[in-house]
PQR file of N, CA, C, O and H, with PARSE charges and radii, in Angstrom:
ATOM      1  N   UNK A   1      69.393  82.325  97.799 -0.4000 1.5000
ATOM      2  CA  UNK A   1      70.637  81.599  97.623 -0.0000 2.0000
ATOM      3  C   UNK A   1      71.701  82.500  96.992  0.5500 1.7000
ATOM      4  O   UNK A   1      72.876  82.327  97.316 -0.5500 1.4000
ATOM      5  N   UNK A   2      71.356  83.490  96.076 -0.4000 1.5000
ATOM      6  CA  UNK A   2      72.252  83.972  95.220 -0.0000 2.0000
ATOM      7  C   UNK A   2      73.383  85.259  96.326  0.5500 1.7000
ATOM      8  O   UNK A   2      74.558  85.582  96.150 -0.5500 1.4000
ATOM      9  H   UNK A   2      70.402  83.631  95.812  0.4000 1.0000
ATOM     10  N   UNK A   3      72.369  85.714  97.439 -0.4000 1.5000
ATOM     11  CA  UNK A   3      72.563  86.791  97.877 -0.0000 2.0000
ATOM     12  C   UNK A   3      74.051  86.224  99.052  0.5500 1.7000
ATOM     13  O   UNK A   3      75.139  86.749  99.293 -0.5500 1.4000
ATOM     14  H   UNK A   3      71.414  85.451  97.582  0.4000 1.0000
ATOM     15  N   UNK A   4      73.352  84.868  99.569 -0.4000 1.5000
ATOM     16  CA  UNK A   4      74.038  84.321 100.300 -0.0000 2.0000
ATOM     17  C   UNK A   4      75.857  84.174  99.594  0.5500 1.7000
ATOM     18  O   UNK A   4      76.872  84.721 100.024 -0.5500 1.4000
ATOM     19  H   UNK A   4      72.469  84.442  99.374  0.4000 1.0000
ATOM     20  N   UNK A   5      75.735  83.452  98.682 -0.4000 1.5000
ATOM     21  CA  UNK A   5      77.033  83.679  97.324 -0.0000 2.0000
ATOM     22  C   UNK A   5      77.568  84.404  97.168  0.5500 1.7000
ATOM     23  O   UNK A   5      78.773  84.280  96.954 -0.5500 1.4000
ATOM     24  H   UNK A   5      74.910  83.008  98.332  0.4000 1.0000
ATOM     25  N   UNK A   6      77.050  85.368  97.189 -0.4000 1.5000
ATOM     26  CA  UNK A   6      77.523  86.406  96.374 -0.0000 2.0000
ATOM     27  C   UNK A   6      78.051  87.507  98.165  0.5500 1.7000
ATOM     28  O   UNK A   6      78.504  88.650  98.218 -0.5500 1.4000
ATOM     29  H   UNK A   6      76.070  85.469  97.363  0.4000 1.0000
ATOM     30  N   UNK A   7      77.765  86.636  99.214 -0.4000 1.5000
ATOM     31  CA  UNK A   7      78.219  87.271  99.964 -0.0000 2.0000
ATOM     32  C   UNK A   7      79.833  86.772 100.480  0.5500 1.7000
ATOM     33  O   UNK A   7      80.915  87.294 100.750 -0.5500 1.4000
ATOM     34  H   UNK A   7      77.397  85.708  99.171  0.4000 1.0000
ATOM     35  N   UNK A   8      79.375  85.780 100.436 -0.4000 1.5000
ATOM     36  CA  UNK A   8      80.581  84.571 100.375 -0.0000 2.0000
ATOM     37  C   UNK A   8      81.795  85.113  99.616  0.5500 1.7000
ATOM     38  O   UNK A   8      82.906  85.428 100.045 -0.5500 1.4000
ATOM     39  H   UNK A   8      78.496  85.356 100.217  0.4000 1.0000
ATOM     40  N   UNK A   9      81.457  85.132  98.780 -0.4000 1.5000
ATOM     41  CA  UNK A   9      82.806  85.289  97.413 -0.0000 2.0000
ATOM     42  C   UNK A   9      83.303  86.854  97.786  0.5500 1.7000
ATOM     43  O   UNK A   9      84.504  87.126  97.771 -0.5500 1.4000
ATOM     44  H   UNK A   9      80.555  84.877  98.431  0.4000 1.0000
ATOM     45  N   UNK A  10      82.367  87.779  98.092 -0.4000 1.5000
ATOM     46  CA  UNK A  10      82.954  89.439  98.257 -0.0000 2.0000
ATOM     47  C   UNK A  10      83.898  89.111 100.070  0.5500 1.7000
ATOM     48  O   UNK A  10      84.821  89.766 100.556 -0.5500 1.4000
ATOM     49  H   UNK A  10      81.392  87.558  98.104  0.4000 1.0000
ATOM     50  N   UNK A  11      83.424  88.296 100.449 -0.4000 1.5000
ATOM     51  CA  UNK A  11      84.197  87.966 102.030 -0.0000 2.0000
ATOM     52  C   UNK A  11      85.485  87.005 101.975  0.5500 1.7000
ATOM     53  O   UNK A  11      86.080  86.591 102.969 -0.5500 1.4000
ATOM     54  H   UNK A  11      82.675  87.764 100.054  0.4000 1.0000
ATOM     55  N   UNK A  12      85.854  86.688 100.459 -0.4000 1.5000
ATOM     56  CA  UNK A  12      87.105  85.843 100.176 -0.0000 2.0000
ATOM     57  C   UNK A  12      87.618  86.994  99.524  0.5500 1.7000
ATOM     58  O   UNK A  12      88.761  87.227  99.918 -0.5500 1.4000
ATOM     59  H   UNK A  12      85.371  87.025  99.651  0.4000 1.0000
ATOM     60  N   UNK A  13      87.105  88.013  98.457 -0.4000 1.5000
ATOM     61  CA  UNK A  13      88.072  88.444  97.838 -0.0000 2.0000
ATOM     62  C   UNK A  13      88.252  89.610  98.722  0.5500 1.7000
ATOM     63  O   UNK A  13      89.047  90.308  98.092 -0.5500 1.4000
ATOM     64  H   UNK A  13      86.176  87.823  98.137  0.4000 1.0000
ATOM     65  N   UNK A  14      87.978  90.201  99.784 -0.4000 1.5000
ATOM     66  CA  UNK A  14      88.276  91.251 100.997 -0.0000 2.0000
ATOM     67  C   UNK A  14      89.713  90.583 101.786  0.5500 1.7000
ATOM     68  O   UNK A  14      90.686  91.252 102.133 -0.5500 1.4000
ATOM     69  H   UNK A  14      87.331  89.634 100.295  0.4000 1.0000
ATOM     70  N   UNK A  15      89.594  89.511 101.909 -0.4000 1.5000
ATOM     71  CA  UNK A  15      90.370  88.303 102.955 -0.0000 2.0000
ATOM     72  C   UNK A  15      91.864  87.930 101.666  0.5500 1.7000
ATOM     73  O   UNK A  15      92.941  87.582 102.151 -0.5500 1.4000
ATOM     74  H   UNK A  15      88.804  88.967 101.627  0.4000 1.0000
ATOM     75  N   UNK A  16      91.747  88.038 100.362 -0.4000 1.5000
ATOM     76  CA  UNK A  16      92.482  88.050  99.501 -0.0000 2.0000
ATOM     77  C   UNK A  16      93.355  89.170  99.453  0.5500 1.7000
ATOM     78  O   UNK A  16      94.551  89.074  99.176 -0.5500 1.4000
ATOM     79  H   UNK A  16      90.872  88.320  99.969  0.4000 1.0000
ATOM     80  N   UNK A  17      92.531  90.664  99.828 -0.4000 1.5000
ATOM     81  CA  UNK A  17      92.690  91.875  99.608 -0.0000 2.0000
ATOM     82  C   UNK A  17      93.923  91.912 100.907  0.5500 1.7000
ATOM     83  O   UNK A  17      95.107  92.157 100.678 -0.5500 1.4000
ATOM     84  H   UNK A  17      91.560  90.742 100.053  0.4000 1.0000
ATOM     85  N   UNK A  18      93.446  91.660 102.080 -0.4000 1.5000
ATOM     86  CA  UNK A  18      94.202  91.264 103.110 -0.0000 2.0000
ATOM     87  C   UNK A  18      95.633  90.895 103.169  0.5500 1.7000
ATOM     88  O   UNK A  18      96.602  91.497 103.632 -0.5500 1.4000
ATOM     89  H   UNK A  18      92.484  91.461 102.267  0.4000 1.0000
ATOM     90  N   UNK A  19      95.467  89.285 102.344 -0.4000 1.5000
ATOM     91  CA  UNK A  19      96.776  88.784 102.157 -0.0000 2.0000
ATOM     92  C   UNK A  19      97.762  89.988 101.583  0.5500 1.7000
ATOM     93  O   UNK A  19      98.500  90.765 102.188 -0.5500 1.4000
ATOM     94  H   UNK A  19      94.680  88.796 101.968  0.4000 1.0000
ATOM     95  N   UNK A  20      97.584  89.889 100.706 -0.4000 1.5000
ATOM     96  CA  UNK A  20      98.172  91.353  99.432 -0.0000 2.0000
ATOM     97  C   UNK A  20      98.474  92.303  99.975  0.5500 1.7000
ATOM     98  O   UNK A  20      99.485  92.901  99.607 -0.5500 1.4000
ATOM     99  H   UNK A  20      96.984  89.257 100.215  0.4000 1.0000
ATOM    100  N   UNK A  21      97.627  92.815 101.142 -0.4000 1.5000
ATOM    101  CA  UNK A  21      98.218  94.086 101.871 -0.0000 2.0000
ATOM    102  C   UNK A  21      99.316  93.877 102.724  0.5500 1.7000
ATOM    103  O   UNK A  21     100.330  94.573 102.773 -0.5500 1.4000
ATOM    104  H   UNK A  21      96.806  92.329 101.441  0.4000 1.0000
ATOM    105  N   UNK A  22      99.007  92.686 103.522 -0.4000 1.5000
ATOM    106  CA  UNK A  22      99.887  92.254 104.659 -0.0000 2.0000
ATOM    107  C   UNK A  22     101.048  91.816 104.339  0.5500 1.7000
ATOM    108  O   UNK A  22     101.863  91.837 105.261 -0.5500 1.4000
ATOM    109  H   UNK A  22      98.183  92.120 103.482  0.4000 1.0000
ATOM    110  N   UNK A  23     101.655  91.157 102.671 -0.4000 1.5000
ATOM    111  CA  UNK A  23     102.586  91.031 102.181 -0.0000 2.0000
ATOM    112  C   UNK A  23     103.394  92.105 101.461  0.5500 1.7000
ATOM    113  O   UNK A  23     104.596  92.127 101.193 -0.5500 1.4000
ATOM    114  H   UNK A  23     100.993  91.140 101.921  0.4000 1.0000
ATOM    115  N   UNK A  24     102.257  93.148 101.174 -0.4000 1.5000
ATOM    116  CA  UNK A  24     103.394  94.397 100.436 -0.0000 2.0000
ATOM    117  C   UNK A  24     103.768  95.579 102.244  0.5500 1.7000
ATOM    118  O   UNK A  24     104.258  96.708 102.216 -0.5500 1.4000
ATOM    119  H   UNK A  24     101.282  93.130 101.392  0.4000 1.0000
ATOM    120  N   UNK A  25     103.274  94.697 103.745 -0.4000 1.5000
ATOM    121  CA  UNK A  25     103.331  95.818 104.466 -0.0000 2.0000
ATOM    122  C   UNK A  25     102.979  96.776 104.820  0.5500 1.7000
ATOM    123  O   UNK A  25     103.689  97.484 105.534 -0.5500 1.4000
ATOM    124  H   UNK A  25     102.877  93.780 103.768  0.4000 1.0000
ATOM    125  N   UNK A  26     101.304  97.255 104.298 -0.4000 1.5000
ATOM    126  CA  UNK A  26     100.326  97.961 104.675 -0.0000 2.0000
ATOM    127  C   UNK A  26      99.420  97.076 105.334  0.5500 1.7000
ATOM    128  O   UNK A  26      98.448  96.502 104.844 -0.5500 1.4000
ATOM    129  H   UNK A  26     100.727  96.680 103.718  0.4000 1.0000
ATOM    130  N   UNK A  27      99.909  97.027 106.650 -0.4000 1.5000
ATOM    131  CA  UNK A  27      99.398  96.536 108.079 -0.0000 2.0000
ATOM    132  C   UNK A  27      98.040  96.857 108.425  0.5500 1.7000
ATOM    133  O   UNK A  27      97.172  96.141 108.925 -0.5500 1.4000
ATOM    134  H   UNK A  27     100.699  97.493 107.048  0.4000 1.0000
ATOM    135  N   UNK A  28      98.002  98.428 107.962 -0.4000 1.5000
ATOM    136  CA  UNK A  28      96.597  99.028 108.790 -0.0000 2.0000
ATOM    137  C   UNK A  28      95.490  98.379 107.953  0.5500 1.7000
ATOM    138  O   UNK A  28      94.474  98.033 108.557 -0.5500 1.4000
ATOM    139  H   UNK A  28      98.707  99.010 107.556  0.4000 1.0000
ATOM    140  N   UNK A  29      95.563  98.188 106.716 -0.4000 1.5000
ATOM    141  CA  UNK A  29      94.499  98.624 105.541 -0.0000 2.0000
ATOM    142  C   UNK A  29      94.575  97.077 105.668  0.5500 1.7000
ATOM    143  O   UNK A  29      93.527  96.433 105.617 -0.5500 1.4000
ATOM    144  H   UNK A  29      96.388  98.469 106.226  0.4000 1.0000
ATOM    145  N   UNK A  30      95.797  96.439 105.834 -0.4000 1.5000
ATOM    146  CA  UNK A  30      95.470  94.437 105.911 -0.0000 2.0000
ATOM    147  C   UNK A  30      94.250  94.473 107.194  0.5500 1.7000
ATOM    148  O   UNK A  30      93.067  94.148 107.104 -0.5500 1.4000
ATOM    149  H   UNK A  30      96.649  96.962 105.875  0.4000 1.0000
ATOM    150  N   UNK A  31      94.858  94.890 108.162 -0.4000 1.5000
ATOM    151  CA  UNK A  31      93.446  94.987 109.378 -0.0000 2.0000
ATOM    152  C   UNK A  31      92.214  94.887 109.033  0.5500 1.7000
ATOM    153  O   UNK A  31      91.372  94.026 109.290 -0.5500 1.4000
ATOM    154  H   UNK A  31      95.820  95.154 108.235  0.4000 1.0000
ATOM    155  N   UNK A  32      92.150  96.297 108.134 -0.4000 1.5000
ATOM    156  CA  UNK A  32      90.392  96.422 108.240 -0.0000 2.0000
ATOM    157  C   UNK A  32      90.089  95.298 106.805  0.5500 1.7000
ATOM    158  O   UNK A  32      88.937  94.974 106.516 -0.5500 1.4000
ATOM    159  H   UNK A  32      92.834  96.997 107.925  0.4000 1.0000
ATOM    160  N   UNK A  33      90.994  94.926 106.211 -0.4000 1.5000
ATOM    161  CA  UNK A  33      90.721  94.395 104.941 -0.0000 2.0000
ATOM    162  C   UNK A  33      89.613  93.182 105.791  0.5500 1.7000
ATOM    163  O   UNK A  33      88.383  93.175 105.734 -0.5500 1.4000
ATOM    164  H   UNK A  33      91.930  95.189 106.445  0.4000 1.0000
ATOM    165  N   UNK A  34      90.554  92.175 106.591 -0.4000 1.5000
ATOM    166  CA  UNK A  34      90.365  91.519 107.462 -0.0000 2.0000
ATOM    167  C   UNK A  34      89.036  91.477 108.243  0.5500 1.7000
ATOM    168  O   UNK A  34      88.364  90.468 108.455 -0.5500 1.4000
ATOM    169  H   UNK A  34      91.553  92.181 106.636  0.4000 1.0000
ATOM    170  N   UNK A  35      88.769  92.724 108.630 -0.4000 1.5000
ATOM    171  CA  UNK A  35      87.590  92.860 109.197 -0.0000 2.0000
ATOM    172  C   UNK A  35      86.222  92.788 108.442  0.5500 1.7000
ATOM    173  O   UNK A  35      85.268  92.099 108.804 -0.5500 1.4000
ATOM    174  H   UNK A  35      89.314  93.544 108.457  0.4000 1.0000
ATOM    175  N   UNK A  36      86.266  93.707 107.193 -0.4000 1.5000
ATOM    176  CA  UNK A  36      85.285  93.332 106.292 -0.0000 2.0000
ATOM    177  C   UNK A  36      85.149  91.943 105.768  0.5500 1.7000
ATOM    178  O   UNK A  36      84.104  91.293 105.749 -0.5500 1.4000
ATOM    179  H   UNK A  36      87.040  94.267 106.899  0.4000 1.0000
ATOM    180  N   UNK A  37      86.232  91.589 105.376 -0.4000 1.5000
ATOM    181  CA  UNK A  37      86.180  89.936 105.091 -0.0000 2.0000
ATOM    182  C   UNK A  37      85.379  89.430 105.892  0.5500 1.7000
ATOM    183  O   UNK A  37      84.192  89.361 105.574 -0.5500 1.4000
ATOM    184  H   UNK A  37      87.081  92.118 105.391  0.4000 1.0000
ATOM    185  N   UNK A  38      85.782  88.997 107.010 -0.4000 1.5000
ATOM    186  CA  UNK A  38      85.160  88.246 108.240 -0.0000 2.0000
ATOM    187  C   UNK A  38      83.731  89.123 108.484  0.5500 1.7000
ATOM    188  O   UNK A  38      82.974  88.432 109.167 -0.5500 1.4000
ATOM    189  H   UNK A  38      86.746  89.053 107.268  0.4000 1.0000
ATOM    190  N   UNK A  39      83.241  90.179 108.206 -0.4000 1.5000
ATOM    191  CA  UNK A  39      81.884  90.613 108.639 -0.0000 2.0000
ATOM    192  C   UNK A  39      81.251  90.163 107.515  0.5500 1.7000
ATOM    193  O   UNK A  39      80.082  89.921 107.815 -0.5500 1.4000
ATOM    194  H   UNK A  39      83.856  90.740 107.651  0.4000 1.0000
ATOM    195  N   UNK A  40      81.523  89.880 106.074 -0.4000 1.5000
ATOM    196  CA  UNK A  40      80.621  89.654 105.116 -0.0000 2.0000
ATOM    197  C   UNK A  40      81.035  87.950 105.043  0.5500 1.7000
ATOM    198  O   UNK A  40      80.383  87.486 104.107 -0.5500 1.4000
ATOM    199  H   UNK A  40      82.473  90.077 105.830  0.4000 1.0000
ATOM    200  N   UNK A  41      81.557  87.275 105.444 -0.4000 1.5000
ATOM    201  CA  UNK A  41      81.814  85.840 105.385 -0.0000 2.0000
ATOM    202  C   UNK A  41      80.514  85.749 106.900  0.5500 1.7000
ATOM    203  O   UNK A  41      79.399  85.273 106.684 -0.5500 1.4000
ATOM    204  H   UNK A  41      82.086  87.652 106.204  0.4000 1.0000
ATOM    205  N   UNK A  42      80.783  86.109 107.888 -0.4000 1.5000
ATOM    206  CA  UNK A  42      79.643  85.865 109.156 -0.0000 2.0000
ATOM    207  C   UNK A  42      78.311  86.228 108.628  0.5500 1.7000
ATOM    208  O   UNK A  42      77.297  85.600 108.931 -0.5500 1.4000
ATOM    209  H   UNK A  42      81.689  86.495 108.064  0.4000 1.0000
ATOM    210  N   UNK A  43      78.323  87.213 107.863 -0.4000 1.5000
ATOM    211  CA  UNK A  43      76.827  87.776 107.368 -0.0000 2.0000
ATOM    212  C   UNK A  43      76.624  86.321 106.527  0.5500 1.7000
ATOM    213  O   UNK A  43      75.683  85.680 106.993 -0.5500 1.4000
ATOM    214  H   UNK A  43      79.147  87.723 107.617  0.4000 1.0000
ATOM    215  N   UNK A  44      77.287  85.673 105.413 -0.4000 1.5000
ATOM    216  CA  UNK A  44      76.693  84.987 104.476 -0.0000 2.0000
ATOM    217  C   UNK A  44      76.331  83.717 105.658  0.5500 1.7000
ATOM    218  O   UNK A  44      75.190  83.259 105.723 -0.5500 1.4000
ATOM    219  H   UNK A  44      78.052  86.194 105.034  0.4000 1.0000
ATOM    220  N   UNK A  45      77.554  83.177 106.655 -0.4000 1.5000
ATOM    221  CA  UNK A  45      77.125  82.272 107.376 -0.0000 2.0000
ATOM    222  C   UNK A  45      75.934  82.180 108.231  0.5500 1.7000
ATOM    223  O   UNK A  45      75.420  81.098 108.515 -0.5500 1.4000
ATOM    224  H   UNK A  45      78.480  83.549 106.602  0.4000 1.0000
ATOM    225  N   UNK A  46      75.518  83.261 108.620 -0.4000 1.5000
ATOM    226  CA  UNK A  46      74.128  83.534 109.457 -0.0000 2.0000
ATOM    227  C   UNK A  46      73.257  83.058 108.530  0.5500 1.7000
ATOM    228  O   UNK A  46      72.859  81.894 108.470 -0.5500 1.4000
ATOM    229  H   UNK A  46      75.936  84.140 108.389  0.4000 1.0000
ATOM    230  N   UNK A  47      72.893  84.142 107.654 -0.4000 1.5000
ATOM    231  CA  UNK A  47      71.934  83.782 106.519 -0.0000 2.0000
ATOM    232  C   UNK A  47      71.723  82.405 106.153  0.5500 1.7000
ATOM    233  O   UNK A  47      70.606  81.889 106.204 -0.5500 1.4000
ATOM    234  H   UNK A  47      73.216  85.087 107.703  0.4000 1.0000
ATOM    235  N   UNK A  48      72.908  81.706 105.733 -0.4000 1.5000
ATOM    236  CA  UNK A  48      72.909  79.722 105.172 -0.0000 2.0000
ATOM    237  C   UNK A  48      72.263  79.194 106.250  0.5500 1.7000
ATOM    238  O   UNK A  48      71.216  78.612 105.967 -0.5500 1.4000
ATOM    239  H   UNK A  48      73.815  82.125 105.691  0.4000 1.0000
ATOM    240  N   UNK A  49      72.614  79.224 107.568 -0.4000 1.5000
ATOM    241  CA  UNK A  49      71.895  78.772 108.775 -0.0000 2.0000
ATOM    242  C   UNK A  49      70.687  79.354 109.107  0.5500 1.7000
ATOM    243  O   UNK A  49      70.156  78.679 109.988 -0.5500 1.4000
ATOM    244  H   UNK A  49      73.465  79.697 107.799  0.4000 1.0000
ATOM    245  N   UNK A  50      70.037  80.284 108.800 -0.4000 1.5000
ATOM    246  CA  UNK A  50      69.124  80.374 109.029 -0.0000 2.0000
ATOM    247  C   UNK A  50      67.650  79.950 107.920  0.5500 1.7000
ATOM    248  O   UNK A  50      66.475  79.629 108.104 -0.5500 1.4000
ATOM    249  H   UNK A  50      70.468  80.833 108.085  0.4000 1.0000
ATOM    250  N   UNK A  51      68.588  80.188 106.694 -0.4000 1.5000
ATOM    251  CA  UNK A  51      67.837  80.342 105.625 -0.0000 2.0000
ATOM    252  C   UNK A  51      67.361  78.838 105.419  0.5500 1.7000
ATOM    253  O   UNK A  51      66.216  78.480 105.142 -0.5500 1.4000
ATOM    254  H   UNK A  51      69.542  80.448 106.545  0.4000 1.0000
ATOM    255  N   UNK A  52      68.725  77.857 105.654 -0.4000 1.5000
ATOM    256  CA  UNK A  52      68.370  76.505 104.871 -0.0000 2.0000
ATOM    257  C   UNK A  52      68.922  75.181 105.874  0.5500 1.7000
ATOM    258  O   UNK A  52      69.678  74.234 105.656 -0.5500 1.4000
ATOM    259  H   UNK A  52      69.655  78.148 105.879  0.4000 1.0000
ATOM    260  N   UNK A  53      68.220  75.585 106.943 -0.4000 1.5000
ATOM    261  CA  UNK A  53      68.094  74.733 107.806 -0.0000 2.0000
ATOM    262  C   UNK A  53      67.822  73.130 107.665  0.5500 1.7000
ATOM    263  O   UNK A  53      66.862  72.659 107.055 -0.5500 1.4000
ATOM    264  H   UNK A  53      67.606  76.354 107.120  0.4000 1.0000
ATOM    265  N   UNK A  54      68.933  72.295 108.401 -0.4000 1.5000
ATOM    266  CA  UNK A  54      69.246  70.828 107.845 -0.0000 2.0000
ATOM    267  C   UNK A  54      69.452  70.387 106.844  0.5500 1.7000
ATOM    268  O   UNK A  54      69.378  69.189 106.569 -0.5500 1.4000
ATOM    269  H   UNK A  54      69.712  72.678 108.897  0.4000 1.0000
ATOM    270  N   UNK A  55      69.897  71.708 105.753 -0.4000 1.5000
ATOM    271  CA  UNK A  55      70.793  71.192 104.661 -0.0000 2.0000
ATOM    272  C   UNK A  55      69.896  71.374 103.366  0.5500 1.7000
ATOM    273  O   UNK A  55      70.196  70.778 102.331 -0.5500 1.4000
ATOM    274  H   UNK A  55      69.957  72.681 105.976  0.4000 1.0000
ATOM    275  N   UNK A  56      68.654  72.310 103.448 -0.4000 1.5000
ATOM    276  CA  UNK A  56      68.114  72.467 102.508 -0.0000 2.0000
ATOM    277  C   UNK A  56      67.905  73.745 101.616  0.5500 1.7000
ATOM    278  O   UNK A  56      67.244  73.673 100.580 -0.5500 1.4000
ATOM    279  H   UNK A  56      68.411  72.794 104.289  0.4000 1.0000
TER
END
């Protein structure tokens, strides 16, 4: 459970990192910010679904 969390939260504050870039206008680095976000938010979502199937 913890790993799953703790993947979660590093895939919001990447996606945070994002916002921040894309508002001061470093486009490229908002991109990949973006990308890591979304690869460690899909990683934690795989894991929850696989791990704790029908809600457990």
């Amino acid at each position: 459970m913890r790993h799953v969390l703790i993947r979660g939260i590093m895939g919001l504050i990447w996606l945070a990192a994002a916002i921040i870039s894309g508002v001061s206008g470093n486009f490229e680095m908002s991109a990949l910010y973006v990308i890591l976000g979304g690869v460690f938010l899909y990683s934690a979502c795989t894991t929850w679904k696989k791990d704790y199937k029908g809600g457990r």
